[in-house]
N, C-alpha and C positions, 0 to 999 in steps of 0.2 A: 504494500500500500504506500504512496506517496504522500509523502508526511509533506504539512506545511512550515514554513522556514522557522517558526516559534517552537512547534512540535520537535522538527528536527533537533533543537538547540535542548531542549528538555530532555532528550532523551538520551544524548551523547553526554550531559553534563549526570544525567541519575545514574550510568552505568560507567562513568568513569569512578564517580564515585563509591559505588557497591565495590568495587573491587579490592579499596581498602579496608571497607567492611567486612567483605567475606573474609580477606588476613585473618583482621581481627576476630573475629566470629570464631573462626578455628582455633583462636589461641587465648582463649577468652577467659582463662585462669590468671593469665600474666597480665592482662591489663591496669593500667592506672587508674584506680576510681576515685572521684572526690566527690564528697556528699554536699549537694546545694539546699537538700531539706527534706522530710521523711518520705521517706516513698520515690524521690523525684532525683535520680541519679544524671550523672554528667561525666562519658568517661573519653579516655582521650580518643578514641574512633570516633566518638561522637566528633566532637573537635575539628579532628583531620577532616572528616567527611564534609563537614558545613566549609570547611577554609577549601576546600577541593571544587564543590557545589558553587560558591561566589566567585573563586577564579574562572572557571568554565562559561559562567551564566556572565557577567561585568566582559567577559573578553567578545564574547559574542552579541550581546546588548548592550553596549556603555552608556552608560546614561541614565538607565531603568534604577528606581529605588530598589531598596531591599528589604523585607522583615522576615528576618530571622530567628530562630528558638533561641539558640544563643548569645549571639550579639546585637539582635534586638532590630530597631527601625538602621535605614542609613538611608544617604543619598539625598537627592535635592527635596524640600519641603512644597516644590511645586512641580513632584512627579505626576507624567502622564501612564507609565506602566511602574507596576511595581510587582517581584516576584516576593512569594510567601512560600519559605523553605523551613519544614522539617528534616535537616539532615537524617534523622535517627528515629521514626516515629517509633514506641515501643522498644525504649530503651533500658525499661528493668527485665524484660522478656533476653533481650537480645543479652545480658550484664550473668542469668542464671544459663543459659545457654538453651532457650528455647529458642527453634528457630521460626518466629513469628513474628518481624519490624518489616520498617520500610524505611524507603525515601519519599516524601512527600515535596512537590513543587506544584504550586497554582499560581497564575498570572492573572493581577488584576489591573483594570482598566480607570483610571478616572475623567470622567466627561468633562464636558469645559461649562457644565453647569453645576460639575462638583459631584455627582455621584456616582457609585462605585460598584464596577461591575465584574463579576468571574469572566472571564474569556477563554481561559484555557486549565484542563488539572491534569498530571499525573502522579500515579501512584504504587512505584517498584518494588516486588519483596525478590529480592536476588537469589533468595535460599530456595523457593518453590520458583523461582525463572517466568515469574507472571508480571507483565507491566499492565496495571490499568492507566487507561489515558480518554482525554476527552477536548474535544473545545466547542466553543460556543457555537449551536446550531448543529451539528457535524455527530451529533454521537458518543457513544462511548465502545470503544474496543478494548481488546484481551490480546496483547502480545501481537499486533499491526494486523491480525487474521481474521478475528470473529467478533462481530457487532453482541453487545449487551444490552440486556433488559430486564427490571424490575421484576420480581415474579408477577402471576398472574392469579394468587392461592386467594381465596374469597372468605375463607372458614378460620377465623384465629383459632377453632380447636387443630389444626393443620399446619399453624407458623409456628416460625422458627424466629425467633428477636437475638438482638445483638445488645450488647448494653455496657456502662462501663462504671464501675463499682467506683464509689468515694473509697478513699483511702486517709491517709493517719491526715493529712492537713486539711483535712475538707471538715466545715464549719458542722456543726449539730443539726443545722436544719436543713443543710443540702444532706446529709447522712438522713435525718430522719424520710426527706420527700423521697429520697429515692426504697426506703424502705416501703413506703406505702404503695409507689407505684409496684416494685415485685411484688407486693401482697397482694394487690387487685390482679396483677395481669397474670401470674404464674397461675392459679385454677383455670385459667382459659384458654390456655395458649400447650402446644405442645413439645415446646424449650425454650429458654432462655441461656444464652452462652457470655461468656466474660472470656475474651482471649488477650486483650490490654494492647491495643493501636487502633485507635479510633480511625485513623487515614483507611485502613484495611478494611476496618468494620461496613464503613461506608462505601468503598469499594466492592467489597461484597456486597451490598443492599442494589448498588447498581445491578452487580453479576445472577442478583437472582436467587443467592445463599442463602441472604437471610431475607426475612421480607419486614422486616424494621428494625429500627434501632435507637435509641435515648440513651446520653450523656445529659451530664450538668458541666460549666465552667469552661468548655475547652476553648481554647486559644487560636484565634487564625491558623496557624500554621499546623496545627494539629487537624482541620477539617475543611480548610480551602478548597485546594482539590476537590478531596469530596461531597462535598455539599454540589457541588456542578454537575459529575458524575450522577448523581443520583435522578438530578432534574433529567439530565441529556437522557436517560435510561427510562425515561418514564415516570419516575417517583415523585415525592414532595418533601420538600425540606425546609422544616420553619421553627421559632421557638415556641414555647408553650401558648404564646398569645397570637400564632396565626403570622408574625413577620415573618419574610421570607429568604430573609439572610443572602439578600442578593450582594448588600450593600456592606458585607462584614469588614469590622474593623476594631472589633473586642473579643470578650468572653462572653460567647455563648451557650444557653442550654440547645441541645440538638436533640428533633423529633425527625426522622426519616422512615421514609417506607412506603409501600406499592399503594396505589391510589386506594386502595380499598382497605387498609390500616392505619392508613396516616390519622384522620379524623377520627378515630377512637382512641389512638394514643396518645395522640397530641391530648384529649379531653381528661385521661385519667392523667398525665404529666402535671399540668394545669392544678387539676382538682389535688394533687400532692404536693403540690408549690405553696399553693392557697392555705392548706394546712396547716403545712410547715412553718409560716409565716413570712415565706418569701415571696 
């Protein structure tokens, strides 16, 4: 398939840098790890990957801002593209030696009226050799070959949800909501999985794996990408109160899934916010 000149550059900058991943991956006893805060590790492949990811993306875009997981916003305050890079998505996965992370890149656009749009995602796990990828209007594919789609499952006693569990820093009442929503959706649904990279999870909701998915908090560059993905594939993807995360530019909660789940989960998410007192 012939990629477009933004895709190309995506894709050559994710597979240069999986490579010093994979190293690391393999050697993954010996690495340097420094703890940034409970749960949320930072180790030097992390590091190398994102400085490997900026050289690749700045040499062939110059000009284009940057927001990064680890070093954060850059580049000019009057950018018209800017890339949103997880070098590491599922960095405690990747740190015990599961092989379940990714690299995450999504390109967004900002208009000359100021608002902010996905244009392009992809999303690399080098271990299983699957790149999902997408851009604006065009789709979503698996590895340049087969076009993706939402599932088509109509019966929550038949889906399968993705989700992503509060951990030691997460506040009492993001822990409580999400508590409520498993308790509503688990008698009705037939699984709920926790694999830890949301970039993936979402990716999959494209591919049809799961047929929805709810986090609390995440961070642009943890769901860029796939928040695009999910749309181009069919889906919907919004926070608890129906916005549609075209325009992201924080911490959002993420409701995703095949048209025919989206609106029930989104409602119990919601009604477990409301609870919580969030």
């Amino acid at each position: 398939m012939r990629l477009t000149p933004h895709m190309a550059v995506m894709q050559a900058a994710a597979q240069k840098a999986a490579r010093s991943l994979v190293r690391d991956f393999s050697e993954v006893e010996q690495l340097q790890v420094s703890i940034k805060g409970p749960g949320d590790f930072v180790s030097q492949a992390d590091l190398r990957a994102e400085a490997t990811l900026r050289e690749e993306l700045e040499h062939a875009r110059p000009g284009y801002a940057f927001l990064m997981e680890e070093s954060g916003a850059s580049g000019s305050d009057n950018w018209t593209w800017r890339w949103i890079v997880d070098p590491l998505d599922g960095t405690t996965n990747f740190l015990h030696g599961i092989p379940h992370w990714a690299i995450s890149i999504g390109l967004q656009r900002r208009h000359e009226d100021g608002t902010l749009e996905m244009m392009a995602g992809l999303v690399y796990n080098p271990i299983a050799n699957e790149m999902f990828w997408t851009e604006k209007g065009m789709g979503v594919f698996l590895n340049n070959e087969r076009r993706l789609r939402v599932s088509s499952r109509r019966k929550l006693s038949e889906a399968l949800f993705g989700t992503g569990i509060p951990f030691a820093k997460a506040s009492e009442e993001r822990i409580a909501a999400f508590g409520r929503t498993l308790g509503a959706l688990m008698p009705k649904v037939a699984g709920i999985r926790r694999f830890g990279a949301a970039a993936l999870d979402l990716a999959w909701v494209a591919a049809g794996r799961f047929d929805g998915f709810w986090e609390f908090g995440l961070k642009p560059w943890d769901c860029a990408a796939g928040l695009l993905m999910v749309r181009e594939a069919g889906g919907y993807v919004t926070d608890e109160t129906g916005h549609d995360l075209t325009d992201i530019d924080g911490d959002v909660n993420i409701i995703a899934a095949n048209p025919y789940f989206h609106g029930p989960l989104k409602d119990l998410v919601a009604a477990a916010l409301k609870q919580s007192g969030q």
